[in-house]
C-alpha positions, 0 to 999 in steps of 0.5 A, a space after each residue: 500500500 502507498 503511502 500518503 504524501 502530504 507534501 505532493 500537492 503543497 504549493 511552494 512556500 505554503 507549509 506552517 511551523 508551529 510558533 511557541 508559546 510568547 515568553 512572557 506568558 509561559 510559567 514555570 513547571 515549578 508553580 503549580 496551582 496552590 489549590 489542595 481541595 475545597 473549603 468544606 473538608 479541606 485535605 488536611 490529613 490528620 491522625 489523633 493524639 495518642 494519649 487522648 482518654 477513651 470515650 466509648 468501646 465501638 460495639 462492632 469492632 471494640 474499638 476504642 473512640 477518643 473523639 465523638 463525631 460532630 466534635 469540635 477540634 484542633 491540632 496539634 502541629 509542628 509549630 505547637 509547644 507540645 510537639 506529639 506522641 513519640 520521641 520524634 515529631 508526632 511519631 508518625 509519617 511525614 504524610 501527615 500535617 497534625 495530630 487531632 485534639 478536641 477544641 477546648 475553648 483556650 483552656 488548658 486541659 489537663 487528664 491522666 493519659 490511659 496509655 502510660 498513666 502520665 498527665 497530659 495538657 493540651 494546651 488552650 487551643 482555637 478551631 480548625 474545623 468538626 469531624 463528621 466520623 467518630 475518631 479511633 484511638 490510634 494503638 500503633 505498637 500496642 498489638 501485632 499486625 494492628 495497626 491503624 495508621 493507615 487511615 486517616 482523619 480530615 475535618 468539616 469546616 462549611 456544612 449544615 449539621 444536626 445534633 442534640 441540644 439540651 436547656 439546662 433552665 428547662 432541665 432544672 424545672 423538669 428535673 425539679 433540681 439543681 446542679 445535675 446536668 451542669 455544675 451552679 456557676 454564679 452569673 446571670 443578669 441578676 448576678 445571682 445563682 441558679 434554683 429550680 425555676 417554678 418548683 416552688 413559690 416558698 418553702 418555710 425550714 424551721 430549726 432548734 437554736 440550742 440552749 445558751 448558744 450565741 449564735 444558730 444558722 441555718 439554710 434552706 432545703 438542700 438544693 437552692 443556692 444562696 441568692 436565688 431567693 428573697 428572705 420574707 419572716 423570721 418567725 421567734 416564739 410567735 414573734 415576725 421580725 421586722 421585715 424591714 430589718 430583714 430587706 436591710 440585712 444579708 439575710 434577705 438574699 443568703 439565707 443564713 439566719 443568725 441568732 447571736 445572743 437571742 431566745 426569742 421575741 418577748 416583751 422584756 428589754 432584749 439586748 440585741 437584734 430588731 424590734 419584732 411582732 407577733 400576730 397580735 401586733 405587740 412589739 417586743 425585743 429578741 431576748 438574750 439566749 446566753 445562759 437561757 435553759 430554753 430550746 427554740 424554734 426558730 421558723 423562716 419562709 424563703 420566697 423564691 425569685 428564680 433566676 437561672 441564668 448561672 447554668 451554662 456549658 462547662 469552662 472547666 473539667 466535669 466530673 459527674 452529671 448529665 453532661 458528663 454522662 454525654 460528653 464521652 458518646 455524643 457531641 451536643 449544644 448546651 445552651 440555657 433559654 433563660 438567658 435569651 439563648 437557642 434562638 436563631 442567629 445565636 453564635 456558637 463556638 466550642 465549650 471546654 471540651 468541644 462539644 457547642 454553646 453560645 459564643 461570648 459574645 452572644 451569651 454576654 449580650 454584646 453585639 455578635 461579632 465572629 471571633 477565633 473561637 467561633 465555629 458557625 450559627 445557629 440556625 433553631 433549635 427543633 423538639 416537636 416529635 414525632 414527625 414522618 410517622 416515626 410514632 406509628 413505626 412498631 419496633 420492638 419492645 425493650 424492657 431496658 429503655 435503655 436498648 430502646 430502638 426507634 419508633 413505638 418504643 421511644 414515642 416516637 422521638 429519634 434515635 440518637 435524640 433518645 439515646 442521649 436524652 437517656 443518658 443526660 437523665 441517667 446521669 442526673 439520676 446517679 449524680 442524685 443518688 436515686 433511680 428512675 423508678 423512685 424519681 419517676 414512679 410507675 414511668 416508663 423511662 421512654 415516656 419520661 424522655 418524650 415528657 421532657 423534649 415535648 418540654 423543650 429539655 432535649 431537642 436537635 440543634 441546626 448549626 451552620 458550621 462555618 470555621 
């Protein structure tokens, strides 16, 4: 066969050369384009510290998870003080950019390592993003043909997430308690702590001031806090002490009451203490109680204001309690709506040990700013349940609520909703030294859970994560 000549019928001076490239728009092999990934899971590869506590056991794979999914975190790299696990840097490969840790809001975090006992800190840090899967413990070296370097973790940093959201104001009401799914911080627009929000409206304690004593004291029932209520009667003998000397005193806002050198109200010359009156509206002075034989009973009503705006997420390490039931398994918003938090538009950043709460900015009532420590918006927060018929769906029933799957057996409400709520409660119980049965008598644990998130107690948090 022949073959084909181009050339044959070219006319003379008609062929082309290719022309290069103008020097001035060439560009060096040595510039590629910086561009790694997109914004929204950066290529950013990660493994975890390998002296983070354990959080829970994986059921499947007995696993140990060192970071819940939904955490917020930071890393640990080269220009860090604290530089890794080993004795060279990080002490794994090259390939990757930084050892993961939980955010912890800029302060400093100190626990026992459960891999050598030694205390770690990891120090004050800032968010670099959430991560969307549960992060395994890296146990590189401690078993034979184990190894799990091989896989690696990045973050989220731009995405819409759902997770479950607990009020701790709504939580104290419907607990009817203090302090058990957050420890009391004094704060609040009141300056004042905590109590039970509509619990009570009064609570009169009565005790003994003893014979020949100087002084008695005495607070009101256990669980309400000095400040979160008014002081109205002290009650001597028959005898009200003057209210007025009551609003004067610190009595009126600590509770304490202090009886120094008085029995009680009478009419003879006392030698301390306020003008008082019994029912029928004679006046009399308190009595001296030094060297007196006589007991008495010293009566006082408590009117309570209310204010809870002292419960907020922790800045400081938990030890028992609904939060810290949860904090191991899940990552959560906990806010408190006393204060004007959960509604949409609220900041979030991260708590002590990454989990979500209102930004400074917000839970200070300053104008929203985004700060470092900010990681994304709320959108709403949402506990009317059941919804897509997940009431109607029979699962099967579980004498243990604990182990209960979603439908007709948690009311409806969903499943990761429900395991959380449950353990936030079971939390509270233990920390309460009660059980369900006793706090919640003839309730079936998956009714006392519907109860409260129709309460607004638990509900599922949209959070725009923008870091």
């Amino acid at each position: 066969m022949a073959k084909l000549n181009f050339d044959t019928n070219a006319a003379p001076g008609t062929s082309r050369t290719m022309k290069e490239t103008p020097a001035k728009f060439r560009e060096s092999k040595g510039r590629p384009n910086i561009s790694q990934s997109d914004g929204i899971r950066p290529a950013f590869p990660l493994m975890p510290y390998g002296h983070l506590p354990v959080g829970f056991a994986d059921v499947s794979t007995n696993d140990n998870v060192v970071i819940p999914k939904g955490r917020i975190v930071s890393a640990i790299t080269q220009n860090s003080a604290d530089l890794g696990d080993g004795n060279t840097y990080y002490n794994v490969g090259k390939g990757i950019m930084g050892l993961m840790v939980p955010c912890n809001a800029g302060a400093n975090r100190t626990y026992n390592s459960p891999v050598d006992g030694v205390q770690k800190t990891i120090v004050g840090n800032l968010p670099i993003g959430i991560v969307e899967h549960d992060v395994y413990q890296d146990v590189n070296g401690d078993n034979l043909n184990y190894d799990m370097r091989n896989k690696n973790w990045g973050v989220l940093t731009q995405q819409l997430i759902k997770i479950p959201a607990v009020d701790t104001y709504a939580f104290d009401d419907f607990y009817a308690k203090v302090g058990l799914f957050v420890a009391n911080v004094a704060g609040g627009a009141e300056t004042k702590e905590e109590d039970v929000p509509g619990s009570v409206d009064s609570e009169t304690v009565s005790f003994t001031a003893a014979a020949g004593a100087t002084a008695g004291t005495n607070l009101p029932a256990t669980g309400f806090l000095a400040g979160s209520f008014t002081l109205v009667s002290i009650t001597v003998d028959g005898f009200i002490q003057d209210a007025t000397t009551i609003a004067a005193s610190s009595m009126a806002n600590t509770g304490i009451i202090s009886i120094v050198g008085a029995e009680g109200c009478s009419d003879a010359a006392g030698t301390t203490e306020a003008i008082c009156t019994d029912a029928n509206g004679v006046n009399g002075t308190w009595a001296a109680l030094t060297g007196n034989s006589v007991n008495r009973t010293v009566s006082a009503t408590f009117t309570y204001d209310f204010d809870n705006e002292g419960t907020t997420a922790p800045a400081a390490a938990v030890t028992a309690g609904g939060y810290f039931s949860c904090e191991k398994k899940f990552s959560f918003l906990t806010y408190n709506s006393e204060a004007g938090e959960g509604d949409s538009g609220m900041g979030v950043q991260s708590d002590f040990y990454g989990n979500y709460k209102a930004d400074a900015d917000y839970a200070s009532g300053a104008a929203e700013t985004k700060s470092a420590q900010t990681i994304g918006t709320l959108m709403g927060v949402d506990y009317r349940f059941g919804k897509d018929l997940l009431d109607t769906v029979q699962s099967k029933w579980e004498d243990d609520a604990a182990y209960a799957t979603a439908g007709t057996r948690t009311k409806g409400i969903p499943q990761f909703l429900y395991d959380f709520a449950y353990d936030a409660l079971d939390g509270a119980v233990l920390q309460d030294s009660t059980t369900w049965a006793a706090k919640w008598p003839n309730e079936d644990p998956a009714s006392v859970i519907k109860n409260a998130v129709d309460a607004g107690v638990f509900g599922e948090a949209w959070i725009q994560v923008n870091v």
